[in-house]
C-alpha positions as CSV (number, residue, x, y, z in Angstrom):
1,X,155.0,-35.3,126.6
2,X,157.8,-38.2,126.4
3,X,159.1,-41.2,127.7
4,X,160.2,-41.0,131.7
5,X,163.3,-43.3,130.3
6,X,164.4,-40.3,128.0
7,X,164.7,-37.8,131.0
8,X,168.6,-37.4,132.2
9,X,168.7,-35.3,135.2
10,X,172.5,-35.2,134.6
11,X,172.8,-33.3,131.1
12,X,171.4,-30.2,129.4
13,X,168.2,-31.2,127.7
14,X,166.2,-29.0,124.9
15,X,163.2,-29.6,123.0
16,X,163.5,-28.7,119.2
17,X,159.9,-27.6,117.8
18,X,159.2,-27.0,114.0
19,X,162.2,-29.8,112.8
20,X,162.2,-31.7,109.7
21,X,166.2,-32.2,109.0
22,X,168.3,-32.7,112.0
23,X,171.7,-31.6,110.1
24,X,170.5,-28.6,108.6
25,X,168.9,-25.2,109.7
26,X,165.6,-24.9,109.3
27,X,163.2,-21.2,109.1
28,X,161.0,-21.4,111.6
29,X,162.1,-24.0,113.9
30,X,162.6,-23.5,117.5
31,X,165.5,-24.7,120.0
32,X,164.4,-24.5,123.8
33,X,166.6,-25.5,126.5
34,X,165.2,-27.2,129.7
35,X,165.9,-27.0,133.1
36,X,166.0,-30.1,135.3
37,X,163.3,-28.5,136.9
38,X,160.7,-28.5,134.5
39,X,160.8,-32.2,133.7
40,X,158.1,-34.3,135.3
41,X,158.8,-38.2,135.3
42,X,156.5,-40.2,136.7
43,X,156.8,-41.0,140.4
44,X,156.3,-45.1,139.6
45,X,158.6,-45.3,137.0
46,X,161.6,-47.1,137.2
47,X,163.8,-47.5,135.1
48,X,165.5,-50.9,136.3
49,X,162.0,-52.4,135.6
50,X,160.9,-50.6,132.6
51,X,158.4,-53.0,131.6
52,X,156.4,-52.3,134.6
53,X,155.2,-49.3,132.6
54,X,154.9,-45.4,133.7
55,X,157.5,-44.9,131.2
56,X,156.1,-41.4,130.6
57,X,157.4,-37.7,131.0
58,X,156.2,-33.7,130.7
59,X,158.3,-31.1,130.3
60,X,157.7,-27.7,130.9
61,X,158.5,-24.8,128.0
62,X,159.9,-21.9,129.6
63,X,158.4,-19.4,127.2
64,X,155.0,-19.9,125.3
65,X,155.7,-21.0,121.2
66,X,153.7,-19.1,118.8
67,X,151.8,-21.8,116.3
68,X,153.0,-21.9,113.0
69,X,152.5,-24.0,109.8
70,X,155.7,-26.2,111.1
71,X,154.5,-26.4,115.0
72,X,151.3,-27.5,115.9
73,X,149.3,-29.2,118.3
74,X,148.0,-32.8,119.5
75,X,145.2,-33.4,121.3
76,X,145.2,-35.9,124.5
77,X,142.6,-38.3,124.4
78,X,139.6,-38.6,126.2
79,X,140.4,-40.3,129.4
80,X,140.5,-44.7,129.3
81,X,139.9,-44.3,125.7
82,X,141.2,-47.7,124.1
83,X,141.2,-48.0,120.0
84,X,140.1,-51.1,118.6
85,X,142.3,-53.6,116.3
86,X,144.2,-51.9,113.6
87,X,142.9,-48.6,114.0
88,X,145.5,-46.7,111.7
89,X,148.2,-44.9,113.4
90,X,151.2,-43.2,112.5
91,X,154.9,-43.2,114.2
92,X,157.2,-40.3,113.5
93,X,160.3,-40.5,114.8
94,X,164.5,-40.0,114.3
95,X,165.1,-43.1,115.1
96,X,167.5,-45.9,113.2
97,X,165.9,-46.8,109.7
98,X,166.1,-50.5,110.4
99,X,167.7,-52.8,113.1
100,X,171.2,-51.7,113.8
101,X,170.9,-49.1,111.0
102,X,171.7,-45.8,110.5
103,X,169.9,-42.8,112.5
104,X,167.7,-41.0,109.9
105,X,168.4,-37.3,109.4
106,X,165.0,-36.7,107.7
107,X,161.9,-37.3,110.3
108,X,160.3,-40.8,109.3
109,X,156.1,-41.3,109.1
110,X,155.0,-44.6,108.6
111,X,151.3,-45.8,109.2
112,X,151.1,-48.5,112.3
113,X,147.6,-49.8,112.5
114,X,147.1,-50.5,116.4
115,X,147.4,-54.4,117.8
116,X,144.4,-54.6,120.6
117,X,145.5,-56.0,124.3
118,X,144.1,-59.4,123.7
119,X,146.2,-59.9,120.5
120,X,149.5,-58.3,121.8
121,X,149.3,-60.2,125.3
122,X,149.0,-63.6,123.2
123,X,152.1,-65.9,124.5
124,X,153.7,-65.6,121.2
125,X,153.0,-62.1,120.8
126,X,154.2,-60.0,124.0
127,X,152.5,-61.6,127.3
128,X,152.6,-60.9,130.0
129,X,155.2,-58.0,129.4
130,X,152.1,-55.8,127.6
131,X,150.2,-54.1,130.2
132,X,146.5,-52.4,129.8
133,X,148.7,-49.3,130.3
134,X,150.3,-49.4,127.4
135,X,149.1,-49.5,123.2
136,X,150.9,-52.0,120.7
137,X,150.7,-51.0,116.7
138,X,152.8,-52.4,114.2
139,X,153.8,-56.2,114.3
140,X,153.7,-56.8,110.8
141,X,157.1,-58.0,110.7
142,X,158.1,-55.1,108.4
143,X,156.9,-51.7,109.2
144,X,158.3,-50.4,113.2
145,X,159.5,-47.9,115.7
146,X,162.7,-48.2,116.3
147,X,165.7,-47.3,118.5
148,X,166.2,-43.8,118.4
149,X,162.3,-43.0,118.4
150,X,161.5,-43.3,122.2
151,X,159.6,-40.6,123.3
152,X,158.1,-39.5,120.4
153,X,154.3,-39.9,119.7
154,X,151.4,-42.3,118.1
155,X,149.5,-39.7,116.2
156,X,145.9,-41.4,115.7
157,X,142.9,-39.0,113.9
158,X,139.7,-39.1,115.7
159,X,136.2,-39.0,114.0
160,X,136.2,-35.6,114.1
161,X,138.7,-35.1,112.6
162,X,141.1,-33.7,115.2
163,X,144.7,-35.8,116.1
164,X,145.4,-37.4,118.6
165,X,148.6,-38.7,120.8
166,X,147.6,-42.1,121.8
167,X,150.8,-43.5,122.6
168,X,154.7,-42.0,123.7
169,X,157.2,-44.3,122.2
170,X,158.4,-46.8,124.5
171,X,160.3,-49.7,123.7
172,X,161.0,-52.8,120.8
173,X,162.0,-56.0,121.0
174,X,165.5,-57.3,121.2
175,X,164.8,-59.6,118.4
176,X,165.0,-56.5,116.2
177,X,162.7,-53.8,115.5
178,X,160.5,-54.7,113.1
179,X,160.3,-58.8,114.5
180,X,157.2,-60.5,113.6
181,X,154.3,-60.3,116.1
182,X,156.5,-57.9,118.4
183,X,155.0,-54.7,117.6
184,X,156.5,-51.4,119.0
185,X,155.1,-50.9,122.5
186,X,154.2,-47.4,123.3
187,X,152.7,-45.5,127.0
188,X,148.8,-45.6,126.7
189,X,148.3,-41.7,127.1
190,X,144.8,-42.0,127.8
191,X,146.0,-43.8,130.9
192,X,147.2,-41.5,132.4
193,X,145.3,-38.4,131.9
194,X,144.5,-37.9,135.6
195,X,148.9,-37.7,136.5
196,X,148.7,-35.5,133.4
197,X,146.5,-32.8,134.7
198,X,147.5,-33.2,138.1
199,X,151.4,-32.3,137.3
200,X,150.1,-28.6,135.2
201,X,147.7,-27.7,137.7
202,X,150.8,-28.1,140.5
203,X,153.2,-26.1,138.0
């Protein structure tokens, strides 16, 4: 899974499993190339309008990946399950390290408790641009996503202890990453579990 708006139908695209370090090699991680054809964006995305929402992807692996201590898996949430106010959450993510910052080399965790829909649509919060489709966390005015970490996942751990991937990385506000009551906005997977199993039963 990823964000629709990181799908470019006009370049080679590869999904790199098992990655910690971006400039070095790594034992045990694994570099898989994509074809244009096994990249699934959502048929109401669009990316002219990208706060409409749908901003969400799958991509096919051409060859299964054997499980390893590096590469594991997340668990999609039940269907139209919706976390309640600051639930803790955690980003990981490549992306810059701070507004207009460098892009980290290392991959970044940092704990984003969630933000429920009747905070983050608040007038001074995100309005009307924060849909039921989608999951704020963060806002703190210090901790964020950022650019660079679109795409990548809101890992949240269920009672059970299982994790989950409540939310694809989806955008931040202009005022800079980490502004005050604009927490990182990110695709409610649970949303959309019906498009999900529809697009792996057709392929």
């Amino acid at each position: 899974m990823t964000a629709a708006h990181c799908i470019s139908k006009r370049q080679t695209n590869r999904v790199v499993l098992g990655k910690h370090n971006l400039k070095t090699s790594e034992l045990g991680s694994i570099s898989v190339e994509i074809a244009p054809g096994n990249m699934f964006v959502h048929e109401k995305w669009n990316p002219i309008f990208p706060a409409l929402g749908y901003d969400i992807a799958l991509i096919k692996l051409s060859n299964p990946v054997t499980l390893s201590n590096s590469i594991e898996l997340g668990c999609i949430p039940a269907p139209n399950t919706v976390l309640p106010n600051n639930y803790p959450c955690f980003v990981t993510g490549w992306g810059r390290l701070y507004t207009n910052g460098p892009i980290a080399d290392n991959l970044q965790q940092a704990l984003m408790p969630v933000v429920d829909h009747a905070t983050c649509s608040r007038p001074d919060w995100w309005g009307f641009t924060k849909k039921k489709t989608m999951v704020c966390a963060g806002g703190d005015g210090i901790v964020a996503g950022c650019n660079g970490d679109s795409g990548g996942p809101l890992n949240c751990r269920a009672t059970d202890g299982t994790w989950e991937v409540h939310g694809i990385a989806s955008f931040v506000s202009n005022l800079g990453c980490n502004a005050k009551k604009k927490p990182t906005v990110f695709t409610r997977v649970s949303a959309f579990n019906g498009w999900v199993t529809q697009i792996m039963a057709n392929n």
